[in-house]
C-alpha positions in Angstrom: 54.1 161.6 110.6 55.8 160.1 107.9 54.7 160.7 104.2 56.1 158.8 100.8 56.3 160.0 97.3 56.1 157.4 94.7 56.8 159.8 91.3 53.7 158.8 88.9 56.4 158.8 86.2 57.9 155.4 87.6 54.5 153.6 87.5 52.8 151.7 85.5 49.0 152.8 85.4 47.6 150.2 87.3 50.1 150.8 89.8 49.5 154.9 89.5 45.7 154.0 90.0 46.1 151.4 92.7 48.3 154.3 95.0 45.5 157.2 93.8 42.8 154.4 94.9 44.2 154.0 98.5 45.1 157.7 98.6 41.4 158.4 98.3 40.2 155.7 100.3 42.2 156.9 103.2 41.4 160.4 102.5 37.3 159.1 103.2 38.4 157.5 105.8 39.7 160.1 107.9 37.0 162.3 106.5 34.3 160.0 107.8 35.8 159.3 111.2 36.5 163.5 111.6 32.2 163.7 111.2 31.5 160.7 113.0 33.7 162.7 115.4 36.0 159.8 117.3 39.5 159.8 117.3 42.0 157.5 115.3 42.5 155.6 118.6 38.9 155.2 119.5 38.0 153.4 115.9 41.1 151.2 116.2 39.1 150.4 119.6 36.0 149.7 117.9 37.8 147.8 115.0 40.6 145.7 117.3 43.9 146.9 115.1 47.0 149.2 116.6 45.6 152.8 116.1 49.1 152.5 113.6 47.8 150.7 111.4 44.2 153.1 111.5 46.9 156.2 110.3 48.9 153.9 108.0 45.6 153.5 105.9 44.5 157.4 106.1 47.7 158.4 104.8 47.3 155.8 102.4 50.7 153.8 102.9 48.6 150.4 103.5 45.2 148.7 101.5 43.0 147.3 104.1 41.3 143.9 102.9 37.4 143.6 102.6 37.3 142.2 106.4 39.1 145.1 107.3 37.0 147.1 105.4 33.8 145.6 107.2 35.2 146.3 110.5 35.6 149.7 109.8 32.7 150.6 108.9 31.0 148.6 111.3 33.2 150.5 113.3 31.9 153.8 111.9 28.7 152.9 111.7 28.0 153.3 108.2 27.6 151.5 104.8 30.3 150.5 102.7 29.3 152.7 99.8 29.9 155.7 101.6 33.8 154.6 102.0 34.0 153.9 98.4 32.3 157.2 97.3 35.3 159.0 96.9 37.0 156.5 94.6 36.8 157.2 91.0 36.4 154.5 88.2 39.3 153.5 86.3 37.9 155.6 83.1 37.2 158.6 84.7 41.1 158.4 86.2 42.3 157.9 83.5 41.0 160.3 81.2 41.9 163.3 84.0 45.7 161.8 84.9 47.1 161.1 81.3 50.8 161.2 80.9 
């Protein structure tokens, strides 16, 4: 498993919110398939994507798109507020991450 590391330093703060925003996402991702208790594999099944591309979002390396969004948590069977949870508002970030 492959991990990248973008220094915050080199970005711009909508960039260094847009990586912290997929970061998260993927984190509640994982963290929701884990308790729904099925496998990477079996919700790339369930959404009809490579079980690649399932990973690449929980490490956060990729942004799914709002249809992929839908698939997954139709997928998951959940809402779509309970994948967004996790993701804090651009005020809150940036109040806690100041350079």
């Amino acid at each position: 498993m492959y991990y990248f590391f973008i220094p915050y330093e080199n970005l711009s703060m909508s960039e260094e919110f847009e990586l912290y925003a997929r970061n998260q996402f993927g984190k509640q991702l994982a963290a929701l398939r884990k308790e729904v208790g099925i496998t990477q594999e079996e919700l790339a099944g369930r959404t009809g994507v490579d079980p690649t591309y399932i990973s690449a979002i929980e490490r956060g390396t990729r942004a799914p798109g709002f249809n992929m969004v839908t698939k997954l948590v139709k997928g998951l069977k959940i809402g779509h507020v309970d994948l967004y949870t996790s993701i804090a508002n651009w005020e809150t970030y940036s109040k806690n991450h100041k350079k």
